[in-house]
C-alpha positions as CSV (number, residue, x, y, z in Angstrom):
1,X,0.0,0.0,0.0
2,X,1.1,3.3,-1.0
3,X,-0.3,5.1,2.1
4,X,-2.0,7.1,-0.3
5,X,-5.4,8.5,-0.8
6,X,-7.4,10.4,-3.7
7,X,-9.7,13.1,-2.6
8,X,-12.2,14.6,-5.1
9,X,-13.9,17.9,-4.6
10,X,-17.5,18.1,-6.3
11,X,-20.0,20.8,-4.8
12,X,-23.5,20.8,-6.3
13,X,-22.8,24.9,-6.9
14,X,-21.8,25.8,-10.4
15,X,-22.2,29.1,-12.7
16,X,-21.1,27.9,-16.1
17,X,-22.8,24.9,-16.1
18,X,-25.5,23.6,-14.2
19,X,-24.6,20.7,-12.0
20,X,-21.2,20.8,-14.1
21,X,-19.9,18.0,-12.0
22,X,-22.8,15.5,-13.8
23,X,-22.5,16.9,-17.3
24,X,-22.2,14.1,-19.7
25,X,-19.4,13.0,-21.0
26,X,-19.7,9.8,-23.2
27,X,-22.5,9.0,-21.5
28,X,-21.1,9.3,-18.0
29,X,-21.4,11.9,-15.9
30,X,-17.8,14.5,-15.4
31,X,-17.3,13.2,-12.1
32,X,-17.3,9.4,-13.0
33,X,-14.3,9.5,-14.7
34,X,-12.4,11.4,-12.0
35,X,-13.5,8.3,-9.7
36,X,-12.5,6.0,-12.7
37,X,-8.8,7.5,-13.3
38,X,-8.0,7.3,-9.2
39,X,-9.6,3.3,-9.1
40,X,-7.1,2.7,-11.9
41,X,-4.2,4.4,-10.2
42,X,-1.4,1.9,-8.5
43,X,-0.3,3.8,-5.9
44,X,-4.4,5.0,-4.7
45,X,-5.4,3.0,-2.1
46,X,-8.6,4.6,-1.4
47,X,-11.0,7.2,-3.4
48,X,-12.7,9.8,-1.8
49,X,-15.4,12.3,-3.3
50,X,-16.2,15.2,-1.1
51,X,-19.5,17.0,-1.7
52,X,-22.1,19.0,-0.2
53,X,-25.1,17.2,-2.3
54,X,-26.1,13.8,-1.4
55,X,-27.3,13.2,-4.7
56,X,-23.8,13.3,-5.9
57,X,-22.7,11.6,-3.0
58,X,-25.0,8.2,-4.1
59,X,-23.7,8.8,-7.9
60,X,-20.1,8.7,-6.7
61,X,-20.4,5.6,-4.4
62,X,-22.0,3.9,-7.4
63,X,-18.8,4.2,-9.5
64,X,-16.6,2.7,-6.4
65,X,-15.8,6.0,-4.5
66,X,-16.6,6.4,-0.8
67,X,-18.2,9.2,0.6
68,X,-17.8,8.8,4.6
69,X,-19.5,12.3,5.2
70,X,-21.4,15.7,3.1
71,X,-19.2,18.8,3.2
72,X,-20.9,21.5,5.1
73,X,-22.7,24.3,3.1
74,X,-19.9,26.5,4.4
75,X,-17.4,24.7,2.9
76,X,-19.0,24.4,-0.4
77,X,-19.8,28.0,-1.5
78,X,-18.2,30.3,-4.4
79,X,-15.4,31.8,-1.9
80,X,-14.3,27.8,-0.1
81,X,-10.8,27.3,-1.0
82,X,-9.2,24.1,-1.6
83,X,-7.8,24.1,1.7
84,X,-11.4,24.3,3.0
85,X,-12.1,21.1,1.8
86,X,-8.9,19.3,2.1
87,X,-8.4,20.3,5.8
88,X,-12.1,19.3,6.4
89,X,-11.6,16.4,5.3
90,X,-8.7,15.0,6.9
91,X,-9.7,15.7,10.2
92,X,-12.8,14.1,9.5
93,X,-10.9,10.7,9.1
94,X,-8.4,11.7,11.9
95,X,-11.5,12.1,13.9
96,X,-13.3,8.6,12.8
97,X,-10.1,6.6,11.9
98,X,-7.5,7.7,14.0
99,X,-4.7,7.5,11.4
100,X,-4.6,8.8,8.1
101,X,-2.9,8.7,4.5
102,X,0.3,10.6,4.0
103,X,-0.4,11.5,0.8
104,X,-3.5,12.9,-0.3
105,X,-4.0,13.0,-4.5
106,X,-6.5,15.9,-5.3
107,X,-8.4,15.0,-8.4
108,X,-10.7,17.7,-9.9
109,X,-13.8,16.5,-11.9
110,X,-13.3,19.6,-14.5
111,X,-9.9,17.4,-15.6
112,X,-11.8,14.4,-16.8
113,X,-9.2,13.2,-19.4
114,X,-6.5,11.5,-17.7
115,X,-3.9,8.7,-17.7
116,X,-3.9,6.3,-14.3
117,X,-0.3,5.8,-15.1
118,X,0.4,10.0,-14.8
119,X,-1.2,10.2,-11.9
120,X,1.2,7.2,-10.4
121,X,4.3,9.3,-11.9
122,X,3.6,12.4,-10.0
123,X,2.7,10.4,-6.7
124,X,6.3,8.8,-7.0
125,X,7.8,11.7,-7.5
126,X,6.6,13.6,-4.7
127,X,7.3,10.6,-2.5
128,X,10.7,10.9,-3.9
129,X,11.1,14.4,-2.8
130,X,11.5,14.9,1.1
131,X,12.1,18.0,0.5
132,X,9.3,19.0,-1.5
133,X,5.9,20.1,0.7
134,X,4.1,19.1,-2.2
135,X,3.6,18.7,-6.0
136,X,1.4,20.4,-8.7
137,X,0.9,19.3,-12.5
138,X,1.0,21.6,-15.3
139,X,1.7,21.2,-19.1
140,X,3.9,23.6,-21.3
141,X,2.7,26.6,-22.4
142,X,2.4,26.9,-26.4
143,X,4.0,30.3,-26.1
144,X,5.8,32.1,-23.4
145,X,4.3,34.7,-21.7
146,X,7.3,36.6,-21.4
147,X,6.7,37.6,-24.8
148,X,3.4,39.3,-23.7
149,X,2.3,42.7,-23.4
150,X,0.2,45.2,-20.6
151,X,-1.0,48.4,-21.9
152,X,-0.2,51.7,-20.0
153,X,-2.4,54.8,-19.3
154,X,-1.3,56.8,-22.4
155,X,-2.6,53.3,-25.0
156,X,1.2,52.0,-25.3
157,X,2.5,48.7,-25.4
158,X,4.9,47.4,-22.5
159,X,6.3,44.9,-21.0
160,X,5.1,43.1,-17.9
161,X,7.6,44.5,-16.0
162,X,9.0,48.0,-15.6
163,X,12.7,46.3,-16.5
164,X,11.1,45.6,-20.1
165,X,11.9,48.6,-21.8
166,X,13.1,47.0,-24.9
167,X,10.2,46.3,-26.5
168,X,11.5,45.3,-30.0
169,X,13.5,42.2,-28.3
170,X,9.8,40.4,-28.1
171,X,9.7,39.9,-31.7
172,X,12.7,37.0,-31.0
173,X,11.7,33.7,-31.5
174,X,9.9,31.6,-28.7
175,X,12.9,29.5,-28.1
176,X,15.0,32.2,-26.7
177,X,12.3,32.7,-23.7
178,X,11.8,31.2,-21.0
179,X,9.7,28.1,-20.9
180,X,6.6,28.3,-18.7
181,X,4.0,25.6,-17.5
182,X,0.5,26.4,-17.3
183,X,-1.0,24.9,-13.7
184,X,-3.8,22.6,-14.7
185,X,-6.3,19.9,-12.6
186,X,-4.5,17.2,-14.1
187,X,-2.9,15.7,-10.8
188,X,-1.7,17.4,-7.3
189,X,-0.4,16.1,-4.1
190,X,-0.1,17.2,-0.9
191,X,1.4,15.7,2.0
192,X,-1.1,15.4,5.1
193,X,1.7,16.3,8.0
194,X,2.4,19.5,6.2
195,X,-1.1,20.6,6.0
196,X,-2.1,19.8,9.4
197,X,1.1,21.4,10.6
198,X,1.3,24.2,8.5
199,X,-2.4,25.2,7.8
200,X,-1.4,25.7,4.2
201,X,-2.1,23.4,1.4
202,X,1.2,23.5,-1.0
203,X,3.7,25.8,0.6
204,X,6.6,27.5,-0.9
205,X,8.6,24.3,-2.3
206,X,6.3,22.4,-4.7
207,X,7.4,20.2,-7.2
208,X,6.3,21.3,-10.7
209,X,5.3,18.0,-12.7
210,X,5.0,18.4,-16.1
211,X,1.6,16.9,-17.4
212,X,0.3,15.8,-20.6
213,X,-1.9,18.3,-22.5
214,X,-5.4,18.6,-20.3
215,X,-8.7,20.5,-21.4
216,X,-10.2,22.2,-17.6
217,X,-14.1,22.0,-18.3
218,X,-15.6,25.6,-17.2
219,X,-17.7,26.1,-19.9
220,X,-19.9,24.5,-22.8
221,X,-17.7,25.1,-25.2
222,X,-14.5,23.2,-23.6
223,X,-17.7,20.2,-22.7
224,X,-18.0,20.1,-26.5
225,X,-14.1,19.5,-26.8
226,X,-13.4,17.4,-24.7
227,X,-16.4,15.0,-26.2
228,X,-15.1,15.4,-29.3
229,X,-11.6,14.0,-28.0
230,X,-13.2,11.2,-26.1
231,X,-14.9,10.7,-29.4
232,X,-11.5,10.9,-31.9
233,X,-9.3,9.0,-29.1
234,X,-11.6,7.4,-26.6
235,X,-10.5,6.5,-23.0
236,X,-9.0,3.9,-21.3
237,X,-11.3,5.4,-18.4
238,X,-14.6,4.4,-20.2
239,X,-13.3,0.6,-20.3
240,X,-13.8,0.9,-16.6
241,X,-17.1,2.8,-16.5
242,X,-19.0,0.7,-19.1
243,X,-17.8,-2.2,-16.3
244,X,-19.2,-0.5,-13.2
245,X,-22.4,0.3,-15.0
C-alpha cells in the first residue's frame, strides 16, 4: 500500500454549467471519470469524493468511491478554497479513523481526461522528494508569456515589468524565452503532516510536474471538446465505466 489517498472535490454549486460536476461525457457523468482515473491508479489505495449534495454523493459511491460524510454548506460555496475542503476532510478521518494517508492526490472533476499511469508518476515523484511540501501538475505553455504585453495609461505597449523597456526584443523567436507551464487539474499532491502542521495546502517548495496536455471543463464550449476528443481518441477510463455500469 502506498499510504496514499485520492480526494475529489464536487459541490453541487456551479455558474457555467449547471450541476457541471454530472455533465455528460460519453455517456457518464464529469465526475465518474475522475473516480475511474484514481480506481485505476497503483499507488491510490482509497478514493474519496467530497460533496455537499447527497445526490452526488449516491452517484459517486456507485462508480466505487466512498463518501464517509457531506461537506458542510460553508465549505462548499463560491469563496471555499481548496484548503477548505482538504483540511475538512482529513480531520474528519483523523476524527473517525484515527490514522490517516500521508499523501492525499487531489483530483478535480473539470480534468476528466486522464492517464492512471500519470497520476502514479507524480505520486512517486513527490514521494521521492522529502524536501518537497508538495507537487502540482502543469503542461507547457504553447507560447511564453514573457513575450506578452500590458498596456499603460497613455494606450502604449509594454512589458510586464517595468525592467522591459526594450520592447522590439519580443519579436525573437519563442525558443530564446523562457519556458513556462501552465497549472492545470490534471494531478496534485499534498502531504497530510504539512497541511495539518502548516495550515497551508502547497507551501513554498512544490514540485512542478510536467503533465500531458489537459482541457479544464468551465464552460460548454471546452464540454463540446473534450467529447469530441473522447470521441476521436476514446479512453481507457470508459473501459472501466462501461464495467461498473
Amino acid at each position: 500500500m502506498a499510504n496514499c489517498i485520492a480526494i475529489i472535490p464536487a459541490r453541487c454549486g456551479s455558474k457555467s454549467i449547471k450541476d457541471k460536476n454530472l455533465a455528460p461525457l460519453g455517456s457518464f457523468p464529469l465526475i465518474a471519470y475522475s473516480i475511474a482515473a484514481a480506481k485505476l491508479a497503483m499507488y491510490v489505495d482509497r478514493v474519496i469524493v467530497s460533496t455537499d449534495s447527497q445526490e452526488y454523493a449516491d452517484l459517486a459511491v456507485g462508480y466505487g468511491a466512498e463518501v464517509p460524510f457531506l461537506r458542510p454548506a460553508t465549505l462548499a460555496d463560491d469563496l471555499s478554497t481548496d484548503y477548505d475542503f482538504m483540511q475538512h476532510a482529513i480531520e474528519y478521518l483523523e476524527t473517525k479513523e484515527g490514522d490517516t494517508p500521508e499523501y492525499w492526490v487531489h483530483l478535480r472533476p473539470t480534468t476528466p481526461l486522464r492517464d492512471p499511469a500519470v497520476i502514479d508518476q507524480a505520486i512517486a515523484q513527490l514521494m521521492s522528494r522529502n524536501d518537497a511540501t508538495a507537487l502540482r501538475s502543469g503542461h507547457m505553455s504553447p507560447e511564453s508569456p514573457f513575450k506578452w504585453f500590458r498596456k499603460n495609461n497613455d494606450g502604449f505597449f509594454m512589458g510586464l515589468t517595468t525592467d522591459d523597456t526594450d520592447l522590439d526584443k519580443f519579436n525573437g523567436p519563442r525558443q530564446e524565452f523562457p519556458d513556462v507551464l501552465i497549472p492545470d487539474g490534471y494531478v496534485d499532491v499534498v502531504r497530510r503532516s504539512f497541511v495539518v502542521r502548516e495550515k497551508l495546502l502547497h507551501g513554498n517548495k512544490v514540485l512542478g510536474f510536467e503533465s500531458p496536455f489537459c482541457i479544464e471543463v468551465d464552460s460548454i464550449e471546452e464540454l463540446y471538446l473534450v467529447e469530441y476528443q473522447i470521441e476521436k481518441d476514446g479512453s481507457p477510463l470508459l473501459d472501466y465505466l462501461r464495467g461498473v455500469k
